[in-house]
C-alpha positions, 0 to 999 in steps of 0.5 A: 540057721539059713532056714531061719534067716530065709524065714525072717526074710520072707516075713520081713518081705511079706510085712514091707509089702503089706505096708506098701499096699496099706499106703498105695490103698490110703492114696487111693482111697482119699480120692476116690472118697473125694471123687464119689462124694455127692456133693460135687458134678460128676457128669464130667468124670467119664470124660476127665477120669479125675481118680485115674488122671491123679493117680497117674500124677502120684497125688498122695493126701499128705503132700503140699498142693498147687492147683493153677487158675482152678476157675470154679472148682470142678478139681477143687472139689475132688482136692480139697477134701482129699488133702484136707487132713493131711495134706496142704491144698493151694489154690493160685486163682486169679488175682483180686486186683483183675479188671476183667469181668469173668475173672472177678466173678470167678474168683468171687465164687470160688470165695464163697465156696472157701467161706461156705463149704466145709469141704474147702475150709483150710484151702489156701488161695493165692494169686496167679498170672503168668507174668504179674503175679506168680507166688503161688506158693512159697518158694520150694515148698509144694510137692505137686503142681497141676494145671488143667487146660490151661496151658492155651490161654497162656499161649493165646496171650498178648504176652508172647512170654506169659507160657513161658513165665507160667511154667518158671513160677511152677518151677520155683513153687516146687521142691526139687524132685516135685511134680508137675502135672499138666492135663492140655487139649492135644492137636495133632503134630502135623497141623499149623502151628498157628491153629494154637493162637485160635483153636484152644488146642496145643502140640504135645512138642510144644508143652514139652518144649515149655516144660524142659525151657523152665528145667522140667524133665518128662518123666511120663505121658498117658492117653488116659484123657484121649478122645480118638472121636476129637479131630480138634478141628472145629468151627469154633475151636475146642469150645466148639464140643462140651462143655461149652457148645458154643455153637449152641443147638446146632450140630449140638448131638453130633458135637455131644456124641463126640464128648469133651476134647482129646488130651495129653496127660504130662508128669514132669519132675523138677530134678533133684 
């Protein structure tokens, strides 16, 4: 009788595990699908990691999605296509009633690929400015949200409070035991707080502080995205390496030889 006991337990043991490795696989293997696809730029993958940074988040292909300010859609290619089946994906870009140039002609071309490219067909836009428009998702109904250096365009605003109301709307749109994942351009603890209102970098202390002040507790950081090359001390801040190089040709190989910036990698909970 024990030996049979001890035979189901190790069977029912054995199986569990299975199905555990079958899913972990299953998670995996719709972004590495997404991430391999020819169809996207992968000339930034060496220095974004995009498969290891969103696994590190825990994205699984059947969640609820928010994708904050995703510009172009360098991670909206990667996203799409791995929550499409399954999954829910938003996409809180910038609002259609902008005046401002770049965020119309940014919007209009992530338009054209949601009408166009079958990768983005069931993408849902929504709209997002920290203090203006912030229903990026119904209310308690996403699992994830991400944002992708962002966080210093909030902080640089004339709105002294647009970082603190972005990380509230973040709040708001996620289930209570969501994450948040927040991938930023680290400065270092020691330099003046005031570099982070010129140079596109932040404090880690800082982001964090952000977080908890909306209700977010931390539940794990990583050097996935660290650059030990990054000083993040240039002439024209962060937009000084790739992929911007706004100094153009000069210095242009020392800058590439450095690669894009050092960041953190943040995962926050929304307690339950």
């Amino acid at each position: 009788m024990k030996f049979a006991l001890k035979t189901l337990l190790v069977t029912t043991l054995a199986m569990s595990s299975t199905l555990v490795a079958a899913h972990n696989h299953e998670q995996s293997s719709a972004v590495v699908q997404a991430v391999k696809s020819t169809e996207r730029n992968s000339e930034r993958d060496q220095y974004r990691h995009p498969v290891e940074t969103l696994e590190f988040f825990g994205l699984k292909p059947t969640m609820t999605v928010v994708e904050i300010a995703p510009g172009g859609g360098w991670y909206s290619e990667i996203l799409a296509p791995a929550l499409k089946e399954h999954g829910v994906y938003y996409a809180a870009h910038f609002p259609a009633d902008s005046s401002v140039g770049y965020y119309q002609r940014s919007l209009a071309g992530f338009k054209k690929k949601v009408a166009e490219d079958e990768r983005f067909s069931k993408v849902k836009i929504t709209e997002f400015a920290p203090s203006t428009h912030v229903d990026i998702a119904p209310a308690g109904s996403a699992d994830m949200v991400l944002t992708f250096r962002n966080v210093h365009n909030w902080h640089m605003s004339k709105d002294k409070d647009a970082a603190a109301n972005a990380f509230k709307s973040f709040y708001t749109a996620l289930k209570p035991g969501g994450t948040l994942g927040v991938v930023e351009h680290r400065l270092p603890e020691e330099r003046a707080d005031d570099m982070q209102k010129s140079s596109g970098y932040m404090k880690q202390s800082v982001v964090i502080a952000l977080a908890k002040q909306a209700g977010f507790e931390l539940e794990a950081s990583s050097d996935i995205n660290a650059n030990s090359l990054d000083t993040a001390d240039h002439p024209k801040g962060v937009w000084t390496l790739p992929p911007s190089l706004r100094l153009g040709e000069q210095d242009a190989a020392k800058y590439k030889a450095i690669g894009e910036s050092d960041r953190m990698t943040l995962k926050f909970k929304k307690p339950l």
